[in-house]
C-alpha positions as CSV (number, residue, x, y, z in Angstrom):
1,X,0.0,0.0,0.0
2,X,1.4,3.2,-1.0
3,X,1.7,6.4,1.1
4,X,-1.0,8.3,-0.3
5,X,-3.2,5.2,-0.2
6,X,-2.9,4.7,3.7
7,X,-3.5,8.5,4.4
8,X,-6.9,7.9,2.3
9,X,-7.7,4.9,4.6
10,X,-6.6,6.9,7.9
11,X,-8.8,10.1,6.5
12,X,-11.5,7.0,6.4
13,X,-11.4,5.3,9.7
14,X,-8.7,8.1,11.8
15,X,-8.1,5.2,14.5
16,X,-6.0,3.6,12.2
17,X,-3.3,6.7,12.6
18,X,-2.4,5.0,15.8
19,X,-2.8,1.6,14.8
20,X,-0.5,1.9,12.3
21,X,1.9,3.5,14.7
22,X,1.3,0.6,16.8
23,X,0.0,2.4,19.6
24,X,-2.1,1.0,22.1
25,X,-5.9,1.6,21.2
26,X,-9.4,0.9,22.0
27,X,-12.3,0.4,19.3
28,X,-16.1,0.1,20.8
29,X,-17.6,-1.8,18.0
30,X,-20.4,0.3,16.6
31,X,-22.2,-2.3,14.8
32,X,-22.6,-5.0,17.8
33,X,-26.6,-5.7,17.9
34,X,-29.0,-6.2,20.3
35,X,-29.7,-10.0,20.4
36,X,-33.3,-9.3,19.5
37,X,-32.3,-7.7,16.5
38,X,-29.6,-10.3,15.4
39,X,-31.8,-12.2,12.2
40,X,-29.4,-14.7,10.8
41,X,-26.1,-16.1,11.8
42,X,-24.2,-19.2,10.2
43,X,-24.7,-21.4,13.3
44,X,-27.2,-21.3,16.0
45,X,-28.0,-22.9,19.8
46,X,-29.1,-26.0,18.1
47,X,-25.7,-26.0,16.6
48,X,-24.1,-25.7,20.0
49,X,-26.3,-27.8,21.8
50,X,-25.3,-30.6,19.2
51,X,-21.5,-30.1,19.6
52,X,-22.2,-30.4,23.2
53,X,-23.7,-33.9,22.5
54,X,-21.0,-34.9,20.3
55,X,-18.5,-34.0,23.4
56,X,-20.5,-36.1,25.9
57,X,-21.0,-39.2,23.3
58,X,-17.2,-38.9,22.9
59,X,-16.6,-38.7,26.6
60,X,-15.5,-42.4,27.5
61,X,-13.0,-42.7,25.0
62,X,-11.2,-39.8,25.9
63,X,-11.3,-40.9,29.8
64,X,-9.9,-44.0,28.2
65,X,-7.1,-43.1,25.9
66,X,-6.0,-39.2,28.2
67,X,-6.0,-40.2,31.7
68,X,-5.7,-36.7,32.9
69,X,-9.6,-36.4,31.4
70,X,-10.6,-39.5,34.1
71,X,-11.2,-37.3,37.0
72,X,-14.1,-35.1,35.1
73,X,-15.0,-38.4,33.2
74,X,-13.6,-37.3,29.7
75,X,-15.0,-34.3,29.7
76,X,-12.4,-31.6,29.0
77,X,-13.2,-28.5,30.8
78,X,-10.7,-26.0,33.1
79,X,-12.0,-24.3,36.5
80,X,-13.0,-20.7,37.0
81,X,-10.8,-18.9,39.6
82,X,-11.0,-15.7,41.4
83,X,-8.0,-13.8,41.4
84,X,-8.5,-11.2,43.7
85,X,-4.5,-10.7,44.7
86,X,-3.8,-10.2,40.7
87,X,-6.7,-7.6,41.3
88,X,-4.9,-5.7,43.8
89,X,-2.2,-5.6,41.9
90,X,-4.0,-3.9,39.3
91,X,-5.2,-1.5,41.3
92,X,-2.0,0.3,42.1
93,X,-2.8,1.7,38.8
94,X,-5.0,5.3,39.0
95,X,-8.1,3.4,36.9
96,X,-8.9,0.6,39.8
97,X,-11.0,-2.9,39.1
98,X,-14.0,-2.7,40.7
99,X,-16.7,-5.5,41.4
100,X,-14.9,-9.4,41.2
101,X,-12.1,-10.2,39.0
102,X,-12.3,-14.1,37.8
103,X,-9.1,-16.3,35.2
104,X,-11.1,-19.0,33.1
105,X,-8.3,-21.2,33.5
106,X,-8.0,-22.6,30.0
107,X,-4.4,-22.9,30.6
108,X,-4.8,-26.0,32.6
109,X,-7.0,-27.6,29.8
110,X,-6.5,-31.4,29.9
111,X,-4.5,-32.8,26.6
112,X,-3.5,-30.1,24.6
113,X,-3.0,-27.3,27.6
114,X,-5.2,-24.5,25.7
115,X,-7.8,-23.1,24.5
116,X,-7.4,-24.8,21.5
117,X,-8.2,-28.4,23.1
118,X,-11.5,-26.6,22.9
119,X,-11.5,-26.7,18.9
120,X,-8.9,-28.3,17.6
121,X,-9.9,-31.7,19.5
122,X,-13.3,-31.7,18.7
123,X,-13.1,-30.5,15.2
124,X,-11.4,-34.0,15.0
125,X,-13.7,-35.8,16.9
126,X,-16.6,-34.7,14.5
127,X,-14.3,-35.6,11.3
128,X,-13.8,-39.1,13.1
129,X,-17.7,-39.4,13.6
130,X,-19.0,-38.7,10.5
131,X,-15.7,-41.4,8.7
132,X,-16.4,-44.1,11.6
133,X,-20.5,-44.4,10.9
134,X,-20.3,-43.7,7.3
135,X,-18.4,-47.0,7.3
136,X,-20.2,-49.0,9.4
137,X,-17.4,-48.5,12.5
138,X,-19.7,-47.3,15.4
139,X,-23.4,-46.3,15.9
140,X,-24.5,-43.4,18.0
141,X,-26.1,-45.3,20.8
142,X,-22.8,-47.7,21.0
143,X,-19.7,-47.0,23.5
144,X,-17.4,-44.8,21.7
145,X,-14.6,-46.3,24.1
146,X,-14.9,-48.4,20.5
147,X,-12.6,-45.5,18.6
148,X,-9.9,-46.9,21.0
149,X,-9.8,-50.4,19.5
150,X,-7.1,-51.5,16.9
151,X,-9.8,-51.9,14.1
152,X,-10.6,-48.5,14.5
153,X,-7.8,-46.5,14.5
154,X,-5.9,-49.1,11.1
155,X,-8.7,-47.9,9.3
156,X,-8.6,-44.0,10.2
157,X,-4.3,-44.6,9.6
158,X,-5.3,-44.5,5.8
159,X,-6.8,-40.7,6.2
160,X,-4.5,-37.5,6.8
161,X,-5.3,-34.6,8.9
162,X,-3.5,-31.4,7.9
163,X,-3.6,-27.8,10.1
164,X,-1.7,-24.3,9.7
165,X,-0.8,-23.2,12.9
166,X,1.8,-20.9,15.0
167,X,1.4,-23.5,17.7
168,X,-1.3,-24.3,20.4
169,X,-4.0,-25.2,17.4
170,X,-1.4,-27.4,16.2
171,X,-0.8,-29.0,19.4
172,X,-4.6,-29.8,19.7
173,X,-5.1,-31.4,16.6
174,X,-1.9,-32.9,16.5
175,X,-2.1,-35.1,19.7
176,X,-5.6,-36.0,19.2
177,X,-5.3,-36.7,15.3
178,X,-1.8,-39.1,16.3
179,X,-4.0,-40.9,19.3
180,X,-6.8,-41.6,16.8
181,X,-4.8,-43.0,14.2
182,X,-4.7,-40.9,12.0
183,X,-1.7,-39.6,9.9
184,X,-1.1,-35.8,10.7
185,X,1.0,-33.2,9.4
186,X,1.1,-29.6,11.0
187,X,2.1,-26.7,9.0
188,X,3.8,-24.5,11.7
189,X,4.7,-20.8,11.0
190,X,8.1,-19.7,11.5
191,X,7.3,-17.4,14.9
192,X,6.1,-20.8,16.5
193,X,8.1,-21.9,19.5
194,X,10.7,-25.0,19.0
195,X,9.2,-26.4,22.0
196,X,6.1,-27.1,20.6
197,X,7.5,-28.4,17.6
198,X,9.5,-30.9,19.7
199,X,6.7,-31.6,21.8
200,X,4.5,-32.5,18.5
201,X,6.8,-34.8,17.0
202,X,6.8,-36.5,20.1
203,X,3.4,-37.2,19.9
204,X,3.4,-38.4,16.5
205,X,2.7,-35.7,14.0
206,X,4.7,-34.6,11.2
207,X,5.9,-30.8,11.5
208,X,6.3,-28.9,8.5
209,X,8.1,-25.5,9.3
210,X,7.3,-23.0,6.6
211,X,9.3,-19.6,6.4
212,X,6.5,-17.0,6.5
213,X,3.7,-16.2,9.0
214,X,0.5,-17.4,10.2
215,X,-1.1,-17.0,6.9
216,X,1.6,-18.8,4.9
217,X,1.2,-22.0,7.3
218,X,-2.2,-22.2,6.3
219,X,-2.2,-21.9,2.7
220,X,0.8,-23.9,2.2
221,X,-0.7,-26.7,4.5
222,X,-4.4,-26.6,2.6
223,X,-3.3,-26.7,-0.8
224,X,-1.0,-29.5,0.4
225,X,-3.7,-31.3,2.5
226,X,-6.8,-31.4,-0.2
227,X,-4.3,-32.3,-2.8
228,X,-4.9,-36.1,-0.8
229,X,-7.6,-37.5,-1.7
230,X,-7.8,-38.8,1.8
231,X,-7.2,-35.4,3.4
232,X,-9.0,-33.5,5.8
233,X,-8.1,-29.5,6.4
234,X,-8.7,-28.2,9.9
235,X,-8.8,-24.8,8.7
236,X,-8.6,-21.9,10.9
237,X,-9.6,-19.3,9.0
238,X,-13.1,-20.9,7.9
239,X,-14.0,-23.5,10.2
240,X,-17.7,-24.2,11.2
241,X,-16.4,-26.9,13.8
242,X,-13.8,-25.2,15.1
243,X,-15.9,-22.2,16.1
244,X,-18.7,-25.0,17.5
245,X,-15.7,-26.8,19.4
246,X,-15.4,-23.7,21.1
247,X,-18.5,-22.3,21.9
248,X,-19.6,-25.2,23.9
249,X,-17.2,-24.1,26.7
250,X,-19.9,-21.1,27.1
251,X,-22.7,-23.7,28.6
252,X,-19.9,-25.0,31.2
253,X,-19.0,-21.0,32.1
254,X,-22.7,-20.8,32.6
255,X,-22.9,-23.5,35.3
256,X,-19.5,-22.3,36.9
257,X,-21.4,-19.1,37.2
258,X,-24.4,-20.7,39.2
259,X,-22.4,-22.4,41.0
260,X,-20.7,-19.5,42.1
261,X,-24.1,-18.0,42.8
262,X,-23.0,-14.9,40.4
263,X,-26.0,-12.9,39.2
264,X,-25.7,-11.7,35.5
265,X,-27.9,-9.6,34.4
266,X,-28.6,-6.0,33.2
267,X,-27.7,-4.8,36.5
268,X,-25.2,-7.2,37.1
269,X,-23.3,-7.6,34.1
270,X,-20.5,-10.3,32.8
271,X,-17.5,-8.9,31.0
272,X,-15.0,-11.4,29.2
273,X,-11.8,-10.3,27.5
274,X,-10.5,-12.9,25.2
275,X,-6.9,-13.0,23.4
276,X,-7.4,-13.0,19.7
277,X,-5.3,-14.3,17.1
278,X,-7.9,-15.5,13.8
279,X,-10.8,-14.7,15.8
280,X,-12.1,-18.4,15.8
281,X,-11.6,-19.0,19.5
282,X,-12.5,-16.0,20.8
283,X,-15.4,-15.7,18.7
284,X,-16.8,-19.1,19.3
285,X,-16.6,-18.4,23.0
286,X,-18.4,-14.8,22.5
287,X,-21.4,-16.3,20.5
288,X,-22.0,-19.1,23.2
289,X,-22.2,-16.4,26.1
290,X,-24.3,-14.6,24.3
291,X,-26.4,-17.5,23.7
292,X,-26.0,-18.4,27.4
293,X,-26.6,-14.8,28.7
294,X,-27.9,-12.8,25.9
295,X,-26.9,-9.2,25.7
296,X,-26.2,-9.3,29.9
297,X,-22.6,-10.2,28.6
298,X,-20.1,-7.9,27.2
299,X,-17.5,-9.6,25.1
300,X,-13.7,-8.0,24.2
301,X,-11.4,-9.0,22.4
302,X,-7.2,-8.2,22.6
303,X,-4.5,-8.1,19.8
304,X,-0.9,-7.1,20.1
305,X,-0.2,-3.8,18.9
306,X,1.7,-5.6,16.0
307,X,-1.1,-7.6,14.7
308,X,-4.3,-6.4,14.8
309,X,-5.6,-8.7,12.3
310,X,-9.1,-9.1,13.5
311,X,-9.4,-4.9,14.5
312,X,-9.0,-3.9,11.5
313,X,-10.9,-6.1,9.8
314,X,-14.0,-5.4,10.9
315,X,-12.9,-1.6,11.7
316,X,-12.5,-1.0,8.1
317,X,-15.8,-3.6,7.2
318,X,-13.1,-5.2,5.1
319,X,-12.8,-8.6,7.5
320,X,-10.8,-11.1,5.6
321,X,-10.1,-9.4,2.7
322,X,-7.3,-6.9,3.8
323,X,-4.6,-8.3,6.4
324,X,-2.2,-6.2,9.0
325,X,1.0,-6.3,6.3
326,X,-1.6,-3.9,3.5
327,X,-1.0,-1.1,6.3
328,X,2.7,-2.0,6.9
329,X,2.7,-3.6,9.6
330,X,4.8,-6.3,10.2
331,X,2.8,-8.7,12.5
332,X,5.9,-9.2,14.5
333,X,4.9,-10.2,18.0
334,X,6.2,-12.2,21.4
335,X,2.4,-13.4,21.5
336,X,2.8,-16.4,19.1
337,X,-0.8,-17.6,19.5
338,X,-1.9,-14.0,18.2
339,X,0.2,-13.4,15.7
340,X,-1.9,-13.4,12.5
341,X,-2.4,-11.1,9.8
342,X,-5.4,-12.0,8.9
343,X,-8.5,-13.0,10.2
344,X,-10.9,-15.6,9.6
345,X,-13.6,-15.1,7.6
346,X,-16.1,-17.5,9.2
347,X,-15.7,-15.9,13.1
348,X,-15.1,-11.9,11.8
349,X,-18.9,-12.6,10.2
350,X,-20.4,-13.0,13.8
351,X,-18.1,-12.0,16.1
352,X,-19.1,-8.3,13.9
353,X,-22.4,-8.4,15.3
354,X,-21.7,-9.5,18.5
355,X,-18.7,-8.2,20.4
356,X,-18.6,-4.8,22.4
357,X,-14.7,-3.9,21.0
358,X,-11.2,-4.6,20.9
359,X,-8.0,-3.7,22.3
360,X,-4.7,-4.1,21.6
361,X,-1.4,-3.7,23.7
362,X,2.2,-4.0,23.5
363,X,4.6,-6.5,23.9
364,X,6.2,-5.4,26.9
365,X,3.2,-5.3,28.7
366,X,2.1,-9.1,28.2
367,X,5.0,-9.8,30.3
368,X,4.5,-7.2,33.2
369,X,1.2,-9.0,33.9
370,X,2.3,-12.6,33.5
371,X,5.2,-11.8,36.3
372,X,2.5,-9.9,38.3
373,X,-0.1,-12.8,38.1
374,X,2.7,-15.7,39.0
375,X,4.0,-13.1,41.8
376,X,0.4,-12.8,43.5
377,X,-1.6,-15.9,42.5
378,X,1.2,-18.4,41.9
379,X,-0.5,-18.7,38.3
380,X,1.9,-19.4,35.0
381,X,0.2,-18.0,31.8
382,X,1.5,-18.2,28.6
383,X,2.1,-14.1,27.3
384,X,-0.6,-14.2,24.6
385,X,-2.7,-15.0,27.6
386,X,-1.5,-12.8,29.9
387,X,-3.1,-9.9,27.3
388,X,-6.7,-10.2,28.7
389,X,-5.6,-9.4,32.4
390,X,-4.8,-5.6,31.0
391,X,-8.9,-5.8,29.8
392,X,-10.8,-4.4,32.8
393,X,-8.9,-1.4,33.4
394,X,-8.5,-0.7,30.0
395,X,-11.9,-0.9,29.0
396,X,-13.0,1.4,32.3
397,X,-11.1,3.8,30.7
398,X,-12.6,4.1,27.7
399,X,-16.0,5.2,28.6
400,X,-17.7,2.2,28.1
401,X,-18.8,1.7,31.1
402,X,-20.0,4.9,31.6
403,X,-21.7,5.0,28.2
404,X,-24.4,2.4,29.2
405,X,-24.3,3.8,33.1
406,X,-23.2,0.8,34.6
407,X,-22.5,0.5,38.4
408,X,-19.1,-1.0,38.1
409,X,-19.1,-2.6,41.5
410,X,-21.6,-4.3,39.8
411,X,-19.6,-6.2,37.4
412,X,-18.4,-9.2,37.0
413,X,-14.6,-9.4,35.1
414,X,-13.7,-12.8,33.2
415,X,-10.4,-13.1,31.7
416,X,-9.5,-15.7,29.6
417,X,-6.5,-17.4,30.1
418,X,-5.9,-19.8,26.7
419,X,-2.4,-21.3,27.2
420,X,0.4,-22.0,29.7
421,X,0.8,-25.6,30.8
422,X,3.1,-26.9,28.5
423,X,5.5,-24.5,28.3
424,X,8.8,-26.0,29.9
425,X,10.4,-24.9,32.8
426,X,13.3,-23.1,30.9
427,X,10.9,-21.1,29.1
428,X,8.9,-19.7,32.0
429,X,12.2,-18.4,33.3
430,X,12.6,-16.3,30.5
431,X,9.6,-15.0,30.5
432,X,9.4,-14.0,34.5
433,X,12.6,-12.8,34.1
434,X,11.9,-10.5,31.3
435,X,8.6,-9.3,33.0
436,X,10.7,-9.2,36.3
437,X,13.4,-7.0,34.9
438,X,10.5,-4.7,33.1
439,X,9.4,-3.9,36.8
440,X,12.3,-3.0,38.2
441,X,12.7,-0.2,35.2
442,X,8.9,0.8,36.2
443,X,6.9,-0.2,33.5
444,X,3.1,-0.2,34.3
445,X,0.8,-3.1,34.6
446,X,-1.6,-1.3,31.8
């Protein structure tokens, strides 16, 4: 994009000045919709309530073949923690967090130690369905502790399951695909940590490391995967089941909520901040709370100030069809489950009408708030994880909040934490370390 060509754009939508001078910003989405006025979206609550039966049909054999999934009975689900040291923290800040802070802690997530267990594993587990009854394997009222049996997984070793990822979606569909049988092959992007890389062909996929980004991985590994006639995309930029996979997590924050005895409604709202790379996870999550609580919840989503793929999509109403490298930037970030360029086309459809805004941050600060959380909660977070713990405060100081004359003591705060687990020791060093040393020169938390 020339010169001239970005100052039209900026003359257009004026918040891309700072975008593009990867400043921190905050867009309040003005086309979200009441839900009574939302007509038509690609999937529904039958959709979800059908992924959720898929999960619960496929719950033996995962108890059988990942015993870490035995002690919830295969059901793959992380708890939901108050954090209210982390929220003092915070509040040495001027803006201070009022009302309850919460960490969904999809960094514990059973097999694949993300958010993308969430997707990744059950996109999958629907491809393996729909193969294992088409050819007379299994029947939906039979035990599918069956998929573990020999029979089984020989005839799925004659399919291949290919993915683009810069790393946790490839660890979910990796592990699961290489338990199952099948052959797998994940396209990783050249930001994506060795680790995981090792860690994958440990498991039993084939890596294929691509020189390029996010975007590159993915084209690369679907032009190579439906070139098989026996292949199978798990694709991150248009995925139905990977958005379904994902919004079935919405139904279990629902009952953590009641359990909890938390009242959400109009008074009382919920507000979620979600890290965003595509959009897929973040958006399959913010459709099934808004399915679960209508428009009582208040869904955010954050990017690193190098690549706001999924802001400026739907900033400029361009979605897919322009990515973060047409404004020069170069989509260069320490967040390697966020660092995309452009987003997906399925989730930037809904996740248009449905979210409240976005936000983006530096680098830096991802790492002052993972050494702040592990310093008062004893909590490791992976640093594209650590970006939602900046979302309360940030979005208090936008107006927001003020805007629709909420009581803020009234609210409840939900940041999602997607990754952490599996990152080794020697890694988590570096990364308290870094966030340690960023202290001690003063930076802020937000």
């Amino acid at each position: 994009m020339s010169f001239d060509d970005l100052q039209k754009w900026i003359q257009a939508f004026p918040l891309l000045k700072d975008i593009t001078e990867l400043k921190p910003v905050t867009w309040i989405n003005p086309a979200k919709k009441a839900m009574k006025d939302i007509d038509s979206l690609p999937v529904h609550l039958k959709d979800m309530e059908a992924a959720a039966a898929l999960w619960q049909r496929f719950a033996p054999y995962l108890s059988k073949v990942f015993p870490e999934t035995r002690s919830t009975n295969g059901i793959i689900e992380s708890a939901l923690t108050e954090i209210p040291n982390m929220k003092f923290a915070l509040n040495s800040e001027p803006v201070k967090i009022k009302g309850r802070l919460f960490l969904k802690r999809d960094d514990e997530l059973p097999v694949a130690g993300s958010i993308k267990a969430r997707g990744g594993i059950y996109e999958v587990l629907h491809y393996a369905e729909e193969l294992a009854i088409s050819h007379g394997l299994i029947r939906k009222d039979d035990s599918y502790e069956k998929f573990a049996e020999p029979e089984v997984k020989n005839f799925f070793s004659q399919y291949l399951i290919g993915v683009g990822s810069t790393g946790n979606l490839g660890l979910s569909i990796g592990i699961i695909s290489a338990k199952m049988g099948f052959k797998v092959k994940v396209y990783m992007s050249s930001d994506a940590k060795q680790w995981k890389k090792d860690l994958l062909r440990k498991k039993g996929a084939e890596v294929i490391e691509i020189k390029g980004d996010f975007g590159a991985a993915i084209e690369k590994g679907r032009y190579n995967t439906i070139a098989d006639p026996k292949g199978y995309f798990a694709d991150d930029e248009n995925s139905k089941h990977l958005f379904l996979g994902y919004s079935v997590a919405a139904m279990r924050v629902k009952q953590q909520i009641e359990m909890l005895d938390i009242r959400v409604d109009e008074k009382h709202p919920l507000f979620v901040y979600s890290p965003c790379g595509v959009g897929g996870s973040p958006g399959g999550v913010a459709f099934g709370l808004k399915q679960m609580f209508g428009d009582h919840v208040h869904c955010f989503f954050v990017e690193p100030t190098h690549s706001p793929a999924v802001l400026i999509g739907l900033l400029t109403r361009k979605m897919n069809k322009v990515c973060v490298q047409d404004f020069q930037i170069d989509n260069h970030t320490e967040a390697d489950g966020l660092a995309v360029g452009r987003p997906s086309a399925f989730a930037s459809s809904i996740s248009d009408k449905l979210i409240s805004g976005i936000y983006t941050l530096n680098d830096d600060t991802l790492f002052v708030l993972l050494y702040h959380l592990y310093q008062t909660e004893n909590i490791f977070i992976e640093p594209s994880a650590a970006s939602a713990l900046a979302g309360p405060q940030t979005i208090k100081s936008s107006g927001y909040i003020d805007s629709l004359q909420i009581d803020p003591q009234n609210i409840t705060h939900l940041c999602w934490a997607t990754g952490g687990s599996f990152v080794p020791q020697e890694e988590r060093e570096i990364y308290f370390q870094r966030g340690k040393r960023l202290v001690d020169h003063n930076l802020k938390l937000t």
